[in-house]
C-alpha positions in Angstrom: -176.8 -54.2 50.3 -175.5 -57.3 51.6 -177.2 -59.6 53.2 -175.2 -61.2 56.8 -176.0 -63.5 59.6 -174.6 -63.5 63.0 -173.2 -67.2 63.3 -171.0 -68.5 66.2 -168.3 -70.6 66.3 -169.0 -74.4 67.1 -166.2 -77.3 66.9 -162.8 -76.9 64.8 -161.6 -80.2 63.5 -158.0 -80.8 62.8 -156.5 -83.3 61.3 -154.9 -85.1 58.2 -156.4 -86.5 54.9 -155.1 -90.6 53.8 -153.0 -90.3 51.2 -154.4 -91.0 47.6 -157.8 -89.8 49.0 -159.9 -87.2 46.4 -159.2 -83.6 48.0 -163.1 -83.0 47.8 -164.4 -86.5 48.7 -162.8 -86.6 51.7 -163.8 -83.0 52.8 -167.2 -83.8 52.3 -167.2 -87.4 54.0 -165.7 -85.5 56.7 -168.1 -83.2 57.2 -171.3 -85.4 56.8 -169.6 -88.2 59.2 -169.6 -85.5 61.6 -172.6 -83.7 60.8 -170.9 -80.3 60.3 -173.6 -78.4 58.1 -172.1 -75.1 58.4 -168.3 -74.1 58.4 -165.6 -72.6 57.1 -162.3 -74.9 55.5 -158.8 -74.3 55.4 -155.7 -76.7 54.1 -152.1 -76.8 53.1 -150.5 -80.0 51.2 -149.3 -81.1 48.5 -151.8 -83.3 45.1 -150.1 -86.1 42.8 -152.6 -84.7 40.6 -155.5 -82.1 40.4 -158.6 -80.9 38.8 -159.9 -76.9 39.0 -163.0 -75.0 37.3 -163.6 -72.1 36.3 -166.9 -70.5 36.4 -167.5 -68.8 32.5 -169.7 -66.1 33.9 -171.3 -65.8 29.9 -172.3 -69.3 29.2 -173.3 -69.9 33.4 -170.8 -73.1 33.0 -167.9 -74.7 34.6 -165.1 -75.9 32.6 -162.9 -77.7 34.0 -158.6 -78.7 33.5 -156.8 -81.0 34.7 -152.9 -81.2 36.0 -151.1 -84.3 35.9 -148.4 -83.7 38.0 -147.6 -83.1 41.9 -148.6 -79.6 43.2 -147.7 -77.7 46.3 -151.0 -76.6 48.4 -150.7 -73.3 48.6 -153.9 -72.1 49.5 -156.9 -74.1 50.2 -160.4 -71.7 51.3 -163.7 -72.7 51.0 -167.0 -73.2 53.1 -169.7 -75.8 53.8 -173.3 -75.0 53.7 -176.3 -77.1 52.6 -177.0 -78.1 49.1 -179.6 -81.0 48.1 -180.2 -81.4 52.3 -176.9 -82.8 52.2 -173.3 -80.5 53.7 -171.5 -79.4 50.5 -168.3 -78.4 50.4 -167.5 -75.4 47.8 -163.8 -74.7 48.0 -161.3 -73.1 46.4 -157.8 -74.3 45.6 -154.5 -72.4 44.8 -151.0 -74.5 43.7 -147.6 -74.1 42.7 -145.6 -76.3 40.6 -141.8 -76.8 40.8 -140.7 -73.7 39.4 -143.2 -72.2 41.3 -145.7 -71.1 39.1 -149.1 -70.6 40.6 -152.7 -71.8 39.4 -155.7 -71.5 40.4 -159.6 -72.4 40.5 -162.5 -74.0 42.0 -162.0 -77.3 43.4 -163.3 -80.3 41.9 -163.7 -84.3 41.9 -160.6 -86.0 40.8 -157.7 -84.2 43.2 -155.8 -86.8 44.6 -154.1 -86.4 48.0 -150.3 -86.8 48.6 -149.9 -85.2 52.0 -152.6 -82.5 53.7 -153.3 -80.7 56.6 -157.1 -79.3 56.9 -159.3 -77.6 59.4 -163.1 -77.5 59.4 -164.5 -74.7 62.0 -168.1 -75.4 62.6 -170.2 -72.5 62.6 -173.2 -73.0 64.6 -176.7 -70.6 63.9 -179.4 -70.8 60.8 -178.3 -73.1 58.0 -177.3 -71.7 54.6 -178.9 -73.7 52.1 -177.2 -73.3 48.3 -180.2 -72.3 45.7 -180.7 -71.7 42.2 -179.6 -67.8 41.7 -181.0 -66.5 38.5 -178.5 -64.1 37.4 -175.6 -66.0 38.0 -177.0 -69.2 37.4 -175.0 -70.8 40.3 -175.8 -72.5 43.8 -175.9 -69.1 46.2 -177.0 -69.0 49.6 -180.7 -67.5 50.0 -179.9 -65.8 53.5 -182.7 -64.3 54.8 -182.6 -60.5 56.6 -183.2 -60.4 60.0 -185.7 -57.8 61.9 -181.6 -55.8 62.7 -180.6 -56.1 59.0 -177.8 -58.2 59.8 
């Protein structure tokens, strides 16, 4: 059964990333500046260029591709928990070419900002820290269960 924690909203912050910034990068400065160690991330834009992942759930690796050209922001989602004792942003990214074609992955270092708009919501409660999860081999949340079960 899942595991869920009650969490409440704190500050939302709203604003726009520089130009020629990396997507990531600033997301994370962001969020350590302000000392946001929980939240949940939204942004629309566009990228002169990207880089995606995709988790190969066999070999328990990221590979990674790259596109060279400017992308619509479609979609970005992601949240920020605590990874190393340090807020860590794990987001994913969705964009659309010219013609409209979409692609998709897990955001990673090396997106460069042309124009975006992002929120960060704070959530305020018990910290998620990102672990070590043995069958997946990625960075989970260990969430504890409460005396409720949620």
């Amino acid at each position: 059964m899942a595991t869920m924690k009650e969490v409440q909203r704190g500050r939302l912050l709203v604003g726009r990333l520089d130009h020629g910034a990396d997507l990531l990068g600033e997301i994370t400065a962001i969020c350590r500046d302000a000392d946001v160690r929980l939240a949940r991330i939204q942004a629309i834009g566009a990228v002169q260029k990207a880089r995606l992942a995709y988790y190969d759930q066999t070999e328990k690796t990221y590979r990674s591709f790259e596109f060279s050209q400017p992308l619509e922001i479609l979609s970005l989602a992601g949240n920020v928990s605590i990874r190393d004792g340090e807020p860590a942003v794990h987001a994913h990214l969705v964009l659309a070419d010219a013609e409209g074609n979409a692609f998709g992955g897990h955001l990673a270092e090396g997106t460069v900002v042309f124009a975006c708009e992002c929120m960060i919501e704070e959530l305020v409660g018990e910290e998620f820290v990102r672990n070590h999860d043995e069958p997946t081999g990625l960075p989970l949340w260990k969430i504890q269960s409460s005396e409720k079960g949620a």
